[in-house]
C-alpha positions in Angstrom: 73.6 80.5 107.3 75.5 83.6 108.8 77.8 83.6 105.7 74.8 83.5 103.2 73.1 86.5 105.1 76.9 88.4 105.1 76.5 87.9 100.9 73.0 88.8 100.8 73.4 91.8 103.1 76.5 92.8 101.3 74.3 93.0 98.0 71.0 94.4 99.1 72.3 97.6 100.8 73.5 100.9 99.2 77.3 100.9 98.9 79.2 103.7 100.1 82.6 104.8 99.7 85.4 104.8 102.3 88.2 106.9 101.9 91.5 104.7 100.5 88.6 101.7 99.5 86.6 103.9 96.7 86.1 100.8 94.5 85.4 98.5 97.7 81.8 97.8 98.9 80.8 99.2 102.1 78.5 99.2 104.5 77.3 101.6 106.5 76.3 101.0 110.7 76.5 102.2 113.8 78.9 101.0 117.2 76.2 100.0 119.7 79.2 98.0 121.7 82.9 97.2 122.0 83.8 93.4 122.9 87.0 94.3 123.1 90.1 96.2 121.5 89.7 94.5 118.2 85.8 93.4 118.5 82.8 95.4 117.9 79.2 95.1 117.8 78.0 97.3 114.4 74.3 97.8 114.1 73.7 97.7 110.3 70.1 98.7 108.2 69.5 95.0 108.1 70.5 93.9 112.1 73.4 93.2 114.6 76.5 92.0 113.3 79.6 91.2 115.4 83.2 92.7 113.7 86.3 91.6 114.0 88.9 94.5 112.7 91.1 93.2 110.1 94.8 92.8 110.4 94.4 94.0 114.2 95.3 92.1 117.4 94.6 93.6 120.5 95.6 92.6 124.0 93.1 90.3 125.7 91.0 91.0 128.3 93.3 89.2 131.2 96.5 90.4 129.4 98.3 93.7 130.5 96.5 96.4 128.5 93.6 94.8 127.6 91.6 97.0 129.2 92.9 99.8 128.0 92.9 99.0 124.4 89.2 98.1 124.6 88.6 101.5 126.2 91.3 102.9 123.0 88.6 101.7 120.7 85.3 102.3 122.6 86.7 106.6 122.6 87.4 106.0 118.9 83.7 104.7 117.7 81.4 103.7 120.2 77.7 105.2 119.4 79.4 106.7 116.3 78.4 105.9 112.4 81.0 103.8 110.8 81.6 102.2 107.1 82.4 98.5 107.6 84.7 97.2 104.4 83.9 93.7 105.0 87.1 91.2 104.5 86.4 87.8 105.1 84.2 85.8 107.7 86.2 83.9 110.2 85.6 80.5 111.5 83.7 82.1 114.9 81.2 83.5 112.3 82.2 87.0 112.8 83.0 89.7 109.8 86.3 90.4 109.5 86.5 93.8 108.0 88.4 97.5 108.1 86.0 100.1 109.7 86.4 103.5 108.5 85.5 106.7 110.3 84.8 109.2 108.0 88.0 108.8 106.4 90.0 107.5 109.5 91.4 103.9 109.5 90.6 102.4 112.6 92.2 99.5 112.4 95.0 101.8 111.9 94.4 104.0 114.2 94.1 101.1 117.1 97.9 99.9 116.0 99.2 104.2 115.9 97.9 104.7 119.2 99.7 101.2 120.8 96.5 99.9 121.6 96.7 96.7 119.4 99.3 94.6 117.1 99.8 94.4 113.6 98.2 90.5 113.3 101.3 89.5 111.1 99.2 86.7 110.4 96.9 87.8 108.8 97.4 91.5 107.9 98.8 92.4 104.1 99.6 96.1 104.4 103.3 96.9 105.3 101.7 100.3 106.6 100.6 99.0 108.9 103.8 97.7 110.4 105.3 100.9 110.1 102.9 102.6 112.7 102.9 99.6 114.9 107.0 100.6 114.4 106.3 104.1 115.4 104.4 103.5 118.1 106.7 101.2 119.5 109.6 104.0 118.9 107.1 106.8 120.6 106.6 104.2 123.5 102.9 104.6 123.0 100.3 102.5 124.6 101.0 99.2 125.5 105.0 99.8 123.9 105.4 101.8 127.4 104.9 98.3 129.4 108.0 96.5 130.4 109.1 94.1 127.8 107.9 91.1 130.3 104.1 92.6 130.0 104.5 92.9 126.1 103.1 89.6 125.0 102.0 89.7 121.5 98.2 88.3 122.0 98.6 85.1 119.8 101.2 84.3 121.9 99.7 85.2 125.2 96.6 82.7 124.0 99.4 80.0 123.8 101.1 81.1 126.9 100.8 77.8 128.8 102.0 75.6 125.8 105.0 78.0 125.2 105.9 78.0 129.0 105.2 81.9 129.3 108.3 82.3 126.9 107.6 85.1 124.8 109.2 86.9 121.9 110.3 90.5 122.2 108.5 92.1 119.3 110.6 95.7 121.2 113.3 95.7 118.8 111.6 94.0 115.7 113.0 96.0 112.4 110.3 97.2 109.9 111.7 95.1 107.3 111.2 92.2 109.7 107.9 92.6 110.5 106.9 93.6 106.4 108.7 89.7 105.5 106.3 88.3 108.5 102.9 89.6 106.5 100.4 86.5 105.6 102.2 84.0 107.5 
């Protein structure tokens, strides 16, 4: 039901245009909440709608930083007006999507300011690895934590099945992380 009311929304409201996405469909809304660093609460024309930023992974809640990251993105959009370039729905029935502020990435601008990862999963930009490089280099964000509070948060959601044995994402080469994209 939520992913025939994403198509018909999709379709029945004007498109705009977000800078870097002129041909992709857009829809404008407004931040009424932050879940957390990579989770917001967009109120669109048509209703609420719950968005997951695309290609983002932000530290959880209980995790070192993940308080900070959801504050990171609460200064970056809360109450503002945002263009949501929807991606995909995932299976928790949220949009996955790119939000653009005016012509600001924020899904960029979460991984530039070390307040989330590059989701290597599922992310496709090699950008995107390149300012999660820099702001590892800069030691921004959560990069200034010790390496032992540094756990990627796909891994930290596994922590008890991978006995709290991280990897050390510190060091990763840019070429690394690019040949980790999509899988």
């Amino acid at each position: 039901m939520l992913r025939h009311l994403l198509c018909t929304l999709i379709l029945a409201l004007p498109l705009g245009n977000a800078a870097n996405a002129a041909d992709d469909p857009v829809v404008p809304g407004t931040v009424v909440g932050i879940v957390d660093g990579d989770t917001a609460d967009i109120r669109l024309q048509s209703g609420m709608i719950r968005v997951r930023l695309h290609a983002v992974d932000a530290p959880e809640r209980d995790q070192p930083h993940g308080a900070a990251s959801k504050q990171a993105l609460s200064k970056l959009v809360y109450g503002k007006q945002v263009d949501v370039e929807p991606i995909e729905q995932d299976r928790y029935d949220r949009l996955v999507a790119r939000l653009w502020l005016d012509e600001l990435d924020v899904n960029a601008e979460m991984i530039k300011q070390g307040a989330a990862w590059v989701y290597r999963r599922y992310a496709d930009d090699p950008a995107y690895c390149a300012h999660e490089k820099a702001a590892r280099d800069l030691k921004r964000g959560l990069w200034a934590l010790p390496r032992e509070q540094r756990a990627a948060p796909w891994e930290w959601r596994r922590r008890k099945s991978l006995g709290n044995a991280f990897t050390d994402y510190g060091a990763e080469p840019l070429d690394a992380c690019i040949a980790s994209l999509g899988r």
